[in-house]
PDB file of N, CA, C and O in Angstrom:
ATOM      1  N   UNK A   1      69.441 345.202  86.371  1.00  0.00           N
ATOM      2  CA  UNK A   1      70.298 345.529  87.489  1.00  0.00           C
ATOM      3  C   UNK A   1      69.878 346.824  88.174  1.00  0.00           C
ATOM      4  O   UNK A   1      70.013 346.974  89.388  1.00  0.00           O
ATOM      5  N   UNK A   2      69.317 347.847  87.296  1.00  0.00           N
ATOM      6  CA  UNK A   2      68.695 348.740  87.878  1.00  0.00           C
ATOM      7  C   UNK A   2      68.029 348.978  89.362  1.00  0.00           C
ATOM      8  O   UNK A   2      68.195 349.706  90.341  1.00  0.00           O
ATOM      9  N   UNK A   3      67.095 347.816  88.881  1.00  0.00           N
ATOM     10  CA  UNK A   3      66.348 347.445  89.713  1.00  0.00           C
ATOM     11  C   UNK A   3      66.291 347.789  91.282  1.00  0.00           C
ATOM     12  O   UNK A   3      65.383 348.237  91.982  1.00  0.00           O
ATOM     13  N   UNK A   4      67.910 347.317  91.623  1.00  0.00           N
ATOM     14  CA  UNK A   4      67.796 347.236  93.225  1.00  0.00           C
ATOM     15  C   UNK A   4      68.088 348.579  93.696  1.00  0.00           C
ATOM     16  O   UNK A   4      67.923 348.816  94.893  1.00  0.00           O
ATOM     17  N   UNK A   5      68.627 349.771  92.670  1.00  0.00           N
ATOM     18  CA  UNK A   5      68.704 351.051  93.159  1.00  0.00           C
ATOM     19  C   UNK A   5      67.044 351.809  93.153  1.00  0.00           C
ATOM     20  O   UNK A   5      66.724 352.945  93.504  1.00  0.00           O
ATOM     21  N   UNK A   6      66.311 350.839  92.686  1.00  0.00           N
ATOM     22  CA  UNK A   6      64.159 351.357  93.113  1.00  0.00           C
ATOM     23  C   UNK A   6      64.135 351.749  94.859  1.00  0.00           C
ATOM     24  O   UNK A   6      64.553 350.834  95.570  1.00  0.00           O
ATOM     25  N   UNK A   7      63.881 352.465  95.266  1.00  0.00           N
ATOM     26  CA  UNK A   7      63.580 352.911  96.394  1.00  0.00           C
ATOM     27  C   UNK A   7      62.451 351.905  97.299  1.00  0.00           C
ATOM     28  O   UNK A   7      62.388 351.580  98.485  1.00  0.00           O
ATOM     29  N   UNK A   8      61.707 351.638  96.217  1.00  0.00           N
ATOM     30  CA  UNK A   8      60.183 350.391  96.147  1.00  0.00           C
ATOM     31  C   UNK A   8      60.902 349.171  96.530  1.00  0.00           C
ATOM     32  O   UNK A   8      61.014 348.429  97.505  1.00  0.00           O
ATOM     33  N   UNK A   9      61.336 349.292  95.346  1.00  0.00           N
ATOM     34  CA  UNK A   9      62.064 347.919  95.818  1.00  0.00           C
ATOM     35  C   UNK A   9      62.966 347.066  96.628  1.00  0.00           C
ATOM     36  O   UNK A   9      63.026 345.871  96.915  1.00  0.00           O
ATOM     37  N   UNK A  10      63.864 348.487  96.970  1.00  0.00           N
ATOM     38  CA  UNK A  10      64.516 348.227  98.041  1.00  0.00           C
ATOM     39  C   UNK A  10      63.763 347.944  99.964  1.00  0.00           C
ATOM     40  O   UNK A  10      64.028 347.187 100.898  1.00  0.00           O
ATOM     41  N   UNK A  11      62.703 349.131  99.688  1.00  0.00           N
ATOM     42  CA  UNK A  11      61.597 348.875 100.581  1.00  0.00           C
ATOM     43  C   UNK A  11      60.800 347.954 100.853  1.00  0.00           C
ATOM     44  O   UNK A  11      60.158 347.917 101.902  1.00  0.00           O
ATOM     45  N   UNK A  12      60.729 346.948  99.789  1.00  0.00           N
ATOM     46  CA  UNK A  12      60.236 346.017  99.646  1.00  0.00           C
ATOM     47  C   UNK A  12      61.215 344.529 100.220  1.00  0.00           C
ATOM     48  O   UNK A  12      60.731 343.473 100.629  1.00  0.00           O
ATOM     49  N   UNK A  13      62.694 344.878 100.083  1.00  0.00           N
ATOM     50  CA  UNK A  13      63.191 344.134 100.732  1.00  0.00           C
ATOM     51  C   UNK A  13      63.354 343.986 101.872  1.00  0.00           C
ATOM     52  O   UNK A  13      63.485 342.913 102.461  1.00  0.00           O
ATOM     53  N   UNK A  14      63.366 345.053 102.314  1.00  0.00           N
ATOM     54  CA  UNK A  14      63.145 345.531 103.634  1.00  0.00           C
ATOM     55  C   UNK A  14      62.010 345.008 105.026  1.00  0.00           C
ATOM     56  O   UNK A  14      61.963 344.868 106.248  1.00  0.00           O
ATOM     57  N   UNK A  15      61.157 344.859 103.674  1.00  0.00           N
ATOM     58  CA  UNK A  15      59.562 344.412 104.260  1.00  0.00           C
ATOM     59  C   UNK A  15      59.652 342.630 104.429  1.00  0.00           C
ATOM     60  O   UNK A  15      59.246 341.971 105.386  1.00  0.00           O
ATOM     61  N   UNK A  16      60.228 342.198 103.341  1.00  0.00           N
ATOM     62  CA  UNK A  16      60.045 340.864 103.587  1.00  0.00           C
ATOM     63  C   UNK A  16      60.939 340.107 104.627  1.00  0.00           C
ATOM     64  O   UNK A  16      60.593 339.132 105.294  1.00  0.00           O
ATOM     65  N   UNK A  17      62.369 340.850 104.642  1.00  0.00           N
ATOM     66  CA  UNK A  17      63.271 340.406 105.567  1.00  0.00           C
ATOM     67  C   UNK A  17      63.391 341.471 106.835  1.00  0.00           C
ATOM     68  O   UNK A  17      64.007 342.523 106.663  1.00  0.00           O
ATOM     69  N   UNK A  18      62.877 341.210 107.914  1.00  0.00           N
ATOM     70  CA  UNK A  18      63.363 342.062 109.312  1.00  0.00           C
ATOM     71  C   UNK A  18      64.637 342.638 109.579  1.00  0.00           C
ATOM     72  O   UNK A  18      64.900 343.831 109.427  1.00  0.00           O
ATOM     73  N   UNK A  19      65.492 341.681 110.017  1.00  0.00           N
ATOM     74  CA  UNK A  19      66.430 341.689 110.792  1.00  0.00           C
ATOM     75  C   UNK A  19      67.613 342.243 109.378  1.00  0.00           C
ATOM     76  O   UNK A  19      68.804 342.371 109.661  1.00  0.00           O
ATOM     77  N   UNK A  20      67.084 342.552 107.793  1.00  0.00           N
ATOM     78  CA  UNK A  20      67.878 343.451 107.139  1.00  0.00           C
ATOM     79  C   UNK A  20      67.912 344.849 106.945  1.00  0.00           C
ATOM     80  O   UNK A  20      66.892 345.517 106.776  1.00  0.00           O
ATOM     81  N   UNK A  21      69.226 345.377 106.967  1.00  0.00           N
ATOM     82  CA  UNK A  21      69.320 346.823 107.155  1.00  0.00           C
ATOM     83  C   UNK A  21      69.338 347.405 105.267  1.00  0.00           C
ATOM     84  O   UNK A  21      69.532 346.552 104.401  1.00  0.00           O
ATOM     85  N   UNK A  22      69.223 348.174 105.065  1.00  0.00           N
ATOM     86  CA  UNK A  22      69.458 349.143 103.721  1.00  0.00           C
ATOM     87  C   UNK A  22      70.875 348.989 103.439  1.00  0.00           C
ATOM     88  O   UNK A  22      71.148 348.938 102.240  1.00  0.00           O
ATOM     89  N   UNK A  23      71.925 348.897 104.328  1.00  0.00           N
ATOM     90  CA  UNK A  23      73.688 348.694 104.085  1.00  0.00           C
ATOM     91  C   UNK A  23      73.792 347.130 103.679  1.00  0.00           C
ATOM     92  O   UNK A  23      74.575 346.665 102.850  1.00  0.00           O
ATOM     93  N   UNK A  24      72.918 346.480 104.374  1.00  0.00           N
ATOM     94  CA  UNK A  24      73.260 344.769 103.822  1.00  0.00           C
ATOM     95  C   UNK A  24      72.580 344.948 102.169  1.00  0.00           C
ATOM     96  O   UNK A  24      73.263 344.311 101.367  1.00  0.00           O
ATOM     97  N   UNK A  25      71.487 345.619 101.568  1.00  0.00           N
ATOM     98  CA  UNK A  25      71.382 345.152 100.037  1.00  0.00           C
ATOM     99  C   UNK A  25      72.537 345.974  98.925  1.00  0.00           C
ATOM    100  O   UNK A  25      72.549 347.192  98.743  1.00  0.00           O
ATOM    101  N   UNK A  26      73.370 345.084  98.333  1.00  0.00           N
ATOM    102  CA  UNK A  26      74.205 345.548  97.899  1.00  0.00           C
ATOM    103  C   UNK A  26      73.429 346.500  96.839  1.00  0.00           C
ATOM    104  O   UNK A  26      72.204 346.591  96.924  1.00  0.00           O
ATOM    105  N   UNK A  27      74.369 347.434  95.523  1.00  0.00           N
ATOM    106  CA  UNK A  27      73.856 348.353  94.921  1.00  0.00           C
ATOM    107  C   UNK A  27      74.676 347.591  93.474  1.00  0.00           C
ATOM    108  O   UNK A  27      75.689 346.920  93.276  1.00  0.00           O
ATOM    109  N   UNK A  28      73.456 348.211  92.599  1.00  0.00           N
ATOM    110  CA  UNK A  28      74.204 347.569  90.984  1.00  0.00           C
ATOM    111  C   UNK A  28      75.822 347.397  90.544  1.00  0.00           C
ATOM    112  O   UNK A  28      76.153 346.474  89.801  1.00  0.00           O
ATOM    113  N   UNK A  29      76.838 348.400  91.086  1.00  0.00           N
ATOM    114  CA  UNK A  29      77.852 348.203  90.576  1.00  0.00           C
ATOM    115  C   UNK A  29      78.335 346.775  91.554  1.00  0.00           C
ATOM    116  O   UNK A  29      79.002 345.926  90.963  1.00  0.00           O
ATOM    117  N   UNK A  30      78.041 346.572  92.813  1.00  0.00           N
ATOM    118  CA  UNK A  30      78.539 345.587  93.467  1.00  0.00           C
ATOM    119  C   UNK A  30      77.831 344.478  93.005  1.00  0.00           C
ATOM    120  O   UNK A  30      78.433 343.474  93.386  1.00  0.00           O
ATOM    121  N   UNK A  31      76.514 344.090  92.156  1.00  0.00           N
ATOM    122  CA  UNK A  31      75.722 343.086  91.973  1.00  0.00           C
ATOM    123  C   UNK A  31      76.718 342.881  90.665  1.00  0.00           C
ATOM    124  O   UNK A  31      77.285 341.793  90.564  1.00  0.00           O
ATOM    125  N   UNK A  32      76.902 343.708  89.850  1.00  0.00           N
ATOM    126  CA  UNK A  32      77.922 343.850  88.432  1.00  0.00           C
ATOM    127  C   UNK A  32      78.981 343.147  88.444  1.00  0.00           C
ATOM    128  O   UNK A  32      79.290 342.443  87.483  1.00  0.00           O
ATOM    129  N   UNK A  33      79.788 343.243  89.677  1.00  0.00           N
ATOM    130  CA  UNK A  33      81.366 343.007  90.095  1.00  0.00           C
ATOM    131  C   UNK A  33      80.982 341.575  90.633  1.00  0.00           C
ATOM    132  O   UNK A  33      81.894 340.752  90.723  1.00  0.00           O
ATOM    133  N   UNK A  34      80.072 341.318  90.891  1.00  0.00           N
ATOM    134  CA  UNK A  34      79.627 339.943  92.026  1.00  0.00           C
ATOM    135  C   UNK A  34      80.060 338.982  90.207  1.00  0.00           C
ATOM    136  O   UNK A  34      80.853 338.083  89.926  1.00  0.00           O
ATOM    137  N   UNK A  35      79.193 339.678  89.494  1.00  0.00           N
ATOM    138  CA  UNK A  35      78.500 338.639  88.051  1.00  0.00           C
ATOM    139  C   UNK A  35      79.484 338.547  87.564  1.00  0.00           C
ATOM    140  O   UNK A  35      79.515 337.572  86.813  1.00  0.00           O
ATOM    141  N   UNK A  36      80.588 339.227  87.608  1.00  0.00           N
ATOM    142  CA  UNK A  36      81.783 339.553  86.315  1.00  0.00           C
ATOM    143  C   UNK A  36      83.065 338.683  87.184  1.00  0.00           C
ATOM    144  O   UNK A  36      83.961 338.029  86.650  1.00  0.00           O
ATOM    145  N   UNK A  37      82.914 338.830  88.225  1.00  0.00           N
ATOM    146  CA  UNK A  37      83.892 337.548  89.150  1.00  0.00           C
ATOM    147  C   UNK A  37      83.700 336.401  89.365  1.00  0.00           C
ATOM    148  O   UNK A  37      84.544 335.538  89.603  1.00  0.00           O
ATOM    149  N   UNK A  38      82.217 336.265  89.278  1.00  0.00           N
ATOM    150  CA  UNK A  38      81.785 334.648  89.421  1.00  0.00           C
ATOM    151  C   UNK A  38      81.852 334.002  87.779  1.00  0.00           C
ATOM    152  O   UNK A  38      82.019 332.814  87.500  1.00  0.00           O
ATOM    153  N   UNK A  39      81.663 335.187  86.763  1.00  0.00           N
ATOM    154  CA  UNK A  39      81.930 334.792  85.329  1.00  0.00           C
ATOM    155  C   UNK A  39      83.202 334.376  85.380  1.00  0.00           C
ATOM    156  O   UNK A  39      83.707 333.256  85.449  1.00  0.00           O
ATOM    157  N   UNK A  40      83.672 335.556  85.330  1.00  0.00           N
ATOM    158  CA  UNK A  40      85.673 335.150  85.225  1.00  0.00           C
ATOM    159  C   UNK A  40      86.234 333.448  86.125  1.00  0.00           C
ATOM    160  O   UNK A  40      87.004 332.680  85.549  1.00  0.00           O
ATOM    161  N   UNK A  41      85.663 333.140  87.566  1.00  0.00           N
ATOM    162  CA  UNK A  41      86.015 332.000  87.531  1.00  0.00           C
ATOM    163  C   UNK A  41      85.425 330.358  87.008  1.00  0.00           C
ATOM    164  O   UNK A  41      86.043 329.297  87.088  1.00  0.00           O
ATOM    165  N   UNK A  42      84.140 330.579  86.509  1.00  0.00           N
ATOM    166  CA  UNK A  42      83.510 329.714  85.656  1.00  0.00           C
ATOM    167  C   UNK A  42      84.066 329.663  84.588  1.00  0.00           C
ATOM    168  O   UNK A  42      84.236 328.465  84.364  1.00  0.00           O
ATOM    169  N   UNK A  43      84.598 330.454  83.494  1.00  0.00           N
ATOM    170  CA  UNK A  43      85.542 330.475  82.437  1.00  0.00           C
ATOM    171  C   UNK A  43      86.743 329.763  82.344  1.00  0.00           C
ATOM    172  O   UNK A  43      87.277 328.989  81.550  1.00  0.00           O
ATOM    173  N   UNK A  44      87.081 330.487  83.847  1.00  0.00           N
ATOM    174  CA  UNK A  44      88.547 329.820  83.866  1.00  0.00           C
ATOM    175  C   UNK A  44      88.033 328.306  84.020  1.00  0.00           C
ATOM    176  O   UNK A  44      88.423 327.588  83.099  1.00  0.00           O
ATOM    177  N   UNK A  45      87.421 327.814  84.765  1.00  0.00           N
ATOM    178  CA  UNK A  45      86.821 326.596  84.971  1.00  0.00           C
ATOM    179  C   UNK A  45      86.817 325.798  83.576  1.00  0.00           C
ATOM    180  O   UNK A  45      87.472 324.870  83.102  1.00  0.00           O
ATOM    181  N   UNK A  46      85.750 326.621  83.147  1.00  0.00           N
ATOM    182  CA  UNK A  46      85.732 325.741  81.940  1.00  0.00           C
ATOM    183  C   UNK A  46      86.973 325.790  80.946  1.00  0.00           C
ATOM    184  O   UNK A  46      87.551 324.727  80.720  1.00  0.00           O
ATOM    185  N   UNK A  47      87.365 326.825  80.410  1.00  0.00           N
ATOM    186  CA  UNK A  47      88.901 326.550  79.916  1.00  0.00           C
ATOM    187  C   UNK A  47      89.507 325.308  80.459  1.00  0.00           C
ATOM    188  O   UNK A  47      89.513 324.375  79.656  1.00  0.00           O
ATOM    189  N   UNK A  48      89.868 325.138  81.286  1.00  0.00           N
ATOM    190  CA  UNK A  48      90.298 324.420  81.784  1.00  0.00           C
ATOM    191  C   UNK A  48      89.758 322.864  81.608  1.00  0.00           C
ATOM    192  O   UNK A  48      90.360 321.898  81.139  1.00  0.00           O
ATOM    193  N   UNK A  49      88.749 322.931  82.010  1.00  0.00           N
ATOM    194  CA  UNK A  49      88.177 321.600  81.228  1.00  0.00           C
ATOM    195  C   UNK A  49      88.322 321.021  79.874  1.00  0.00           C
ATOM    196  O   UNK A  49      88.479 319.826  79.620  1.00  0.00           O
ATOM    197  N   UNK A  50      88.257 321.927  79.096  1.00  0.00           N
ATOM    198  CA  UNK A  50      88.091 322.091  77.642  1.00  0.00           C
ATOM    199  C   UNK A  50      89.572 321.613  77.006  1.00  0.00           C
ATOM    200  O   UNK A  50      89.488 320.772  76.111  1.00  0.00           O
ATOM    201  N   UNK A  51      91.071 322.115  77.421  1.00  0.00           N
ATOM    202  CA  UNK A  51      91.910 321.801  77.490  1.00  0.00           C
ATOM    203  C   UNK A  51      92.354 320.251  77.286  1.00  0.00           C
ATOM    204  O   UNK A  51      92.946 319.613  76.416  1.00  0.00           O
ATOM    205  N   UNK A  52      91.680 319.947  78.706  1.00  0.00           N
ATOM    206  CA  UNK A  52      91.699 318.238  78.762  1.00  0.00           C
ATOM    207  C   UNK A  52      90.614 317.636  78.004  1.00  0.00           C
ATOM    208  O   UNK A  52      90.357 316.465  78.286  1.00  0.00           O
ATOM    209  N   UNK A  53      89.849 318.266  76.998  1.00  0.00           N
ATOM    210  CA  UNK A  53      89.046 317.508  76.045  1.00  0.00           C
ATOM    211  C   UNK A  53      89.972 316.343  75.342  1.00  0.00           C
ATOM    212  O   UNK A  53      91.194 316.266  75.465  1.00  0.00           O
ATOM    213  N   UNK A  54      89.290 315.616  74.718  1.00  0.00           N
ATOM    214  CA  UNK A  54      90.000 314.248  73.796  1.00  0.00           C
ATOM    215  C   UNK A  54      89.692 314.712  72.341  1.00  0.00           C
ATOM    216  O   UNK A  54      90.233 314.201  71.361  1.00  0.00           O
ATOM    217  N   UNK A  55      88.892 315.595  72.286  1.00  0.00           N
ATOM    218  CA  UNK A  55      88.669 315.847  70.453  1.00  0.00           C
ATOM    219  C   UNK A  55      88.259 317.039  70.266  1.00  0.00           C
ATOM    220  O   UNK A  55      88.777 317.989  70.853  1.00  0.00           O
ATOM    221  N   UNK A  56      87.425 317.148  69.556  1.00  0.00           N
ATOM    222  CA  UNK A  56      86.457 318.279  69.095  1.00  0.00           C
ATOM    223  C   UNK A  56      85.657 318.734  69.823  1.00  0.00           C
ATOM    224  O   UNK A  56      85.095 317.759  70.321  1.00  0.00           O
ATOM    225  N   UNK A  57      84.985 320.151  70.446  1.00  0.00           N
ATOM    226  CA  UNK A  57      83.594 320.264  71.103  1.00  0.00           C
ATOM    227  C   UNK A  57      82.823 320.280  69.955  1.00  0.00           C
ATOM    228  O   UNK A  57      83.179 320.078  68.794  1.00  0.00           O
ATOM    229  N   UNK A  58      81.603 320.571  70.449  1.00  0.00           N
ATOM    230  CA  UNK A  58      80.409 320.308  69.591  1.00  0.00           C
ATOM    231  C   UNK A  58      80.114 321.274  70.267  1.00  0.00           C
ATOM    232  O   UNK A  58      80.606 321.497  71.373  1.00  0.00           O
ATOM    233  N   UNK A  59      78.898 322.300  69.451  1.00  0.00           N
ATOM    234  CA  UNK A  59      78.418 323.174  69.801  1.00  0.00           C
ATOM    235  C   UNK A  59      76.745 322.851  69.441  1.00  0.00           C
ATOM    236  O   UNK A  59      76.521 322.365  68.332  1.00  0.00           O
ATOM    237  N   UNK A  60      75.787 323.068  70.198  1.00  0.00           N
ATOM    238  CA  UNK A  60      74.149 322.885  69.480  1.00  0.00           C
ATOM    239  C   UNK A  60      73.582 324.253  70.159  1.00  0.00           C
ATOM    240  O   UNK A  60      73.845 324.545  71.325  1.00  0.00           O
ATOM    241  N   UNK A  61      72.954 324.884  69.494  1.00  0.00           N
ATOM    242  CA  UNK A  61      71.984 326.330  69.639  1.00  0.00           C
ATOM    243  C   UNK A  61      70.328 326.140  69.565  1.00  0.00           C
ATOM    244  O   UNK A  61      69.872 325.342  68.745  1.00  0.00           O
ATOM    245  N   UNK A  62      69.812 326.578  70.073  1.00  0.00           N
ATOM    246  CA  UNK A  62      68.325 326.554  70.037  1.00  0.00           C
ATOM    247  C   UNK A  62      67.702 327.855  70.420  1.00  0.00           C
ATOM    248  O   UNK A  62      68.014 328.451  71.451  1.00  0.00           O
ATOM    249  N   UNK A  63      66.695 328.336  69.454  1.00  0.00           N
ATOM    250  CA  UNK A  63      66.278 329.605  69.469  1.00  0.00           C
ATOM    251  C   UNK A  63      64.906 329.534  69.600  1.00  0.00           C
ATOM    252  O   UNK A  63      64.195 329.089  68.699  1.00  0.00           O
ATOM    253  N   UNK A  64      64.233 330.171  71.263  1.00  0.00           N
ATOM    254  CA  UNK A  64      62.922 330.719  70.742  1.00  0.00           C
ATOM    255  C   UNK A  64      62.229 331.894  71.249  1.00  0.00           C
ATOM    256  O   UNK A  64      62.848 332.958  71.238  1.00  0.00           O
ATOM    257  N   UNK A  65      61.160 331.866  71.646  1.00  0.00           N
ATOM    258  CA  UNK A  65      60.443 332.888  72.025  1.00  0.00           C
ATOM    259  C   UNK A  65      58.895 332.303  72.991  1.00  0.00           C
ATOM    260  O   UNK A  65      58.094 331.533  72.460  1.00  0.00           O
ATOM    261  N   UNK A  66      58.701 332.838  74.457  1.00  0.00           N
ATOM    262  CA  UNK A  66      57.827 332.788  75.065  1.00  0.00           C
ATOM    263  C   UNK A  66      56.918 333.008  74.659  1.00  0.00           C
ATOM    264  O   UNK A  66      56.901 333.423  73.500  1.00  0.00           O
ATOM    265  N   UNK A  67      55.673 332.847  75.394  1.00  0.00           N
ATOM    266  CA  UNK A  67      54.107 333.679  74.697  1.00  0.00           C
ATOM    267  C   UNK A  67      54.176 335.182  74.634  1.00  0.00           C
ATOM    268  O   UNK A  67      53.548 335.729  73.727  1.00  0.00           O
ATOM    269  N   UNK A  68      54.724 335.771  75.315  1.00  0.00           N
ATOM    270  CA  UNK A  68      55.392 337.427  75.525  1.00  0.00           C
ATOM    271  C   UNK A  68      56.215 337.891  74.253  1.00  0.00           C
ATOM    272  O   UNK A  68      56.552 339.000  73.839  1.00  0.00           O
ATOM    273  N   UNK A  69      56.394 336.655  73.822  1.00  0.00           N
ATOM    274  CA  UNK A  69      57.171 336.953  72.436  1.00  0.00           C
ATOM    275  C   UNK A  69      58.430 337.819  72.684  1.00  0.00           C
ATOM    276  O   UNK A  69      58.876 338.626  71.868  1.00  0.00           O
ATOM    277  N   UNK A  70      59.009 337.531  74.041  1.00  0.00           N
ATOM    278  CA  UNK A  70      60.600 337.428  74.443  1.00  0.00           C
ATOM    279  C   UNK A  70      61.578 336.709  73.822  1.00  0.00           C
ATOM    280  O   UNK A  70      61.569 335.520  74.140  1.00  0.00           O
ATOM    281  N   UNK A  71      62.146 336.928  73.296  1.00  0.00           N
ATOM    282  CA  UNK A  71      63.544 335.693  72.608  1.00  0.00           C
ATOM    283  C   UNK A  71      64.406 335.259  73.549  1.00  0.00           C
ATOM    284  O   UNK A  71      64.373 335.745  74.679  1.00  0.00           O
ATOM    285  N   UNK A  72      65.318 334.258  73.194  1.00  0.00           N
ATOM    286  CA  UNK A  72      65.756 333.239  74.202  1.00  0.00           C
ATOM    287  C   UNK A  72      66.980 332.298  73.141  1.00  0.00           C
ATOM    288  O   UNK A  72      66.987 331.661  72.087  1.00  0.00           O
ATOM    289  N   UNK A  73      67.746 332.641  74.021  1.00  0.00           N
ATOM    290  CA  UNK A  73      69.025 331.725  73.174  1.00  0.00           C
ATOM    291  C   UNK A  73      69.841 330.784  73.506  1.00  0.00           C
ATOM    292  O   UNK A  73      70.708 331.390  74.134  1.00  0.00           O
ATOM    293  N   UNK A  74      70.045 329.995  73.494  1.00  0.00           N
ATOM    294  CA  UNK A  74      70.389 328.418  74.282  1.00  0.00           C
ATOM    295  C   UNK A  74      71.734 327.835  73.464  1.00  0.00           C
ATOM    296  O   UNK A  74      71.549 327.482  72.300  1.00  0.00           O
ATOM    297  N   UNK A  75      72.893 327.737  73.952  1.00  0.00           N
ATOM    298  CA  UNK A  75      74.142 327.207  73.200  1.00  0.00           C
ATOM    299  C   UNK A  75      74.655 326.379  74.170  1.00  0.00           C
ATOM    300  O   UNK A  75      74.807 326.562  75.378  1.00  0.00           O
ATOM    301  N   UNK A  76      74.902 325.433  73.454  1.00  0.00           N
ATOM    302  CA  UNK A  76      75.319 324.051  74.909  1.00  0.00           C
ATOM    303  C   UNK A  76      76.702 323.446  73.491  1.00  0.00           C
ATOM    304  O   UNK A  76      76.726 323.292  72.270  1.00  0.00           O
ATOM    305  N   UNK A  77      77.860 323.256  74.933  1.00  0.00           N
ATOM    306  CA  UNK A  77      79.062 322.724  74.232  1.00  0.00           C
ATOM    307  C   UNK A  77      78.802 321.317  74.855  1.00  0.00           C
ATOM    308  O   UNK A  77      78.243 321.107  75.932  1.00  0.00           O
ATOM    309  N   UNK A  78      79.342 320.324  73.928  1.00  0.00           N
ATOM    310  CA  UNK A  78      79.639 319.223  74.553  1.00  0.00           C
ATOM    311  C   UNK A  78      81.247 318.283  74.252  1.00  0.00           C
ATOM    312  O   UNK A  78      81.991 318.430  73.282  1.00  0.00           O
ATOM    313  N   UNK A  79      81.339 317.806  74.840  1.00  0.00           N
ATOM    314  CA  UNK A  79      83.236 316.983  75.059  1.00  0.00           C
ATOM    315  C   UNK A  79      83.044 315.756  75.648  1.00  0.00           C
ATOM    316  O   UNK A  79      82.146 315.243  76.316  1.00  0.00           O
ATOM    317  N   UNK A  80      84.114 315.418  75.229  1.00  0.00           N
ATOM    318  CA  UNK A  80      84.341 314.033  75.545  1.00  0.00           C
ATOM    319  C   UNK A  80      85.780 314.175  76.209  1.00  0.00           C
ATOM    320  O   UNK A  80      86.644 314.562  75.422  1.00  0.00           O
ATOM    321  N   UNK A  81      86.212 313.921  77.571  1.00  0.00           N
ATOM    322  CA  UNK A  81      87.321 313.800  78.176  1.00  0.00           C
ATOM    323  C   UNK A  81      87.578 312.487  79.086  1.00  0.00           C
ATOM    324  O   UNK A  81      86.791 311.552  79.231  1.00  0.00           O
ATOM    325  N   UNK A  82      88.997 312.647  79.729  1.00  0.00           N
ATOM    326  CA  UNK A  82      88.882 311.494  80.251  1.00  0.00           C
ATOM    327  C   UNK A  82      89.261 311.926  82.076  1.00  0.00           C
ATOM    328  O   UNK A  82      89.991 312.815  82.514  1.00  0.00           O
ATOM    329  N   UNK A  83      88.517 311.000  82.735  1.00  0.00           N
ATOM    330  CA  UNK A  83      88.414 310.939  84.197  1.00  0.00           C
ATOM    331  C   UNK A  83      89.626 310.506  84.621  1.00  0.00           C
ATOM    332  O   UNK A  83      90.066 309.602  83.912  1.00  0.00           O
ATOM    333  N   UNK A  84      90.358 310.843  85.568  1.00  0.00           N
ATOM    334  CA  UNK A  84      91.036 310.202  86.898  1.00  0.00           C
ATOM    335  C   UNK A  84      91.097 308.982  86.751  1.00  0.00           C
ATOM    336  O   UNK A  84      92.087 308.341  86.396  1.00  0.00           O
ATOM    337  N   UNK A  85      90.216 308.647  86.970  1.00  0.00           N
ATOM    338  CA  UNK A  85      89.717 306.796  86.938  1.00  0.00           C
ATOM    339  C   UNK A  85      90.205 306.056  85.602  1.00  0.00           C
ATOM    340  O   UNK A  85      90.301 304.842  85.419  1.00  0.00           O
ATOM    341  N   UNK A  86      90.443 306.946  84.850  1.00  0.00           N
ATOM    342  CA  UNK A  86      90.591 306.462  83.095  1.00  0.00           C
ATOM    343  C   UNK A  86      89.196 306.495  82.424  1.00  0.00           C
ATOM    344  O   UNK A  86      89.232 306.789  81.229  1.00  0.00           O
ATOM    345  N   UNK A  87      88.105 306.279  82.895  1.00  0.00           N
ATOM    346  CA  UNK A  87      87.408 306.148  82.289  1.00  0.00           C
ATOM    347  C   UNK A  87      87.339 307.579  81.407  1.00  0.00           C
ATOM    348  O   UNK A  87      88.024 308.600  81.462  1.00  0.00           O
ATOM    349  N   UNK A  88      86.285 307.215  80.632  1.00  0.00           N
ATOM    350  CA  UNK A  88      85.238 308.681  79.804  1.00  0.00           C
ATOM    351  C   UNK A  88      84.434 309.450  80.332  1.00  0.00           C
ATOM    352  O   UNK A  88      84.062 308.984  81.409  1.00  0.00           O
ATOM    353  N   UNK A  89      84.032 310.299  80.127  1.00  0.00           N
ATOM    354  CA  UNK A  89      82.732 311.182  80.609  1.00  0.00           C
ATOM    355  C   UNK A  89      82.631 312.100  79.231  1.00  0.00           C
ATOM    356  O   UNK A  89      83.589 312.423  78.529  1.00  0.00           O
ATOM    357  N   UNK A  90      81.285 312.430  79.020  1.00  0.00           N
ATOM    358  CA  UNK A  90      79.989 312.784  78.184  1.00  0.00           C
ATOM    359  C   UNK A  90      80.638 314.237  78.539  1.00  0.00           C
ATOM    360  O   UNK A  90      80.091 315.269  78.151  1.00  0.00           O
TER     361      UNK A  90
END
C-alpha cells in the first residue's frame, strides 16, 4: 500500500494517464478504507449466504510457494443451498 505514496510512482501514473491530476490518485489510508468497506460488504454478503446453507460448509486449503519461493494460501468454503426456483446450487 505504500506504494502509491512513491513520488516515482505516482509520477509514473501521471505519465501513463494525461488527462490525470495528482488529487485524482487516491493515498494509502483512502486505498485502506476503499479495502476494509468493500471487505465489510462481501462478508456481510457472504454471511448471509451461509445462513441459508442446507448443512455443513466444507472448508479445503491448499498451500504453496512460487519459483521466488513466495508462499501462498488458498481456503475455499463450499455449501449446498437452495435457489428461489427450489432447486440446489453447489
Amino acid at each position: 500500500m505504500n506504494v502509491i505514496e512513491c513520488p516515482e510512482f505516482r509520477a509514473l501514473l501521471l505519465y501513463l494517464q494525461e488527462n490525470l491530476t495528482n488529487d485524482d490518485i487516491p493515498g494509502r489510508t483512502k486505498i485502506r478504507s476503499s479495502i476494509l468497506k468493500m471487505w465489510q460488504t462481501e462478508f456481510l454478503k457472504l454471511k448471509s449466504e451461509l445462513e441459508g446453507s442446507l448443512g455443513k460448509v466444507s472448508f479445503t486449503a491448499d498451500i504453496w510457494s512460487d519459483s521466488r519461493l513466495r508462499p501462498f494460501l488458498a481456503i475455499t468454503a463450499h455449501w449446498i443451498q437452495r435457489l428461489d426456483n427450489g432447486s440446489l446450487s453447489l
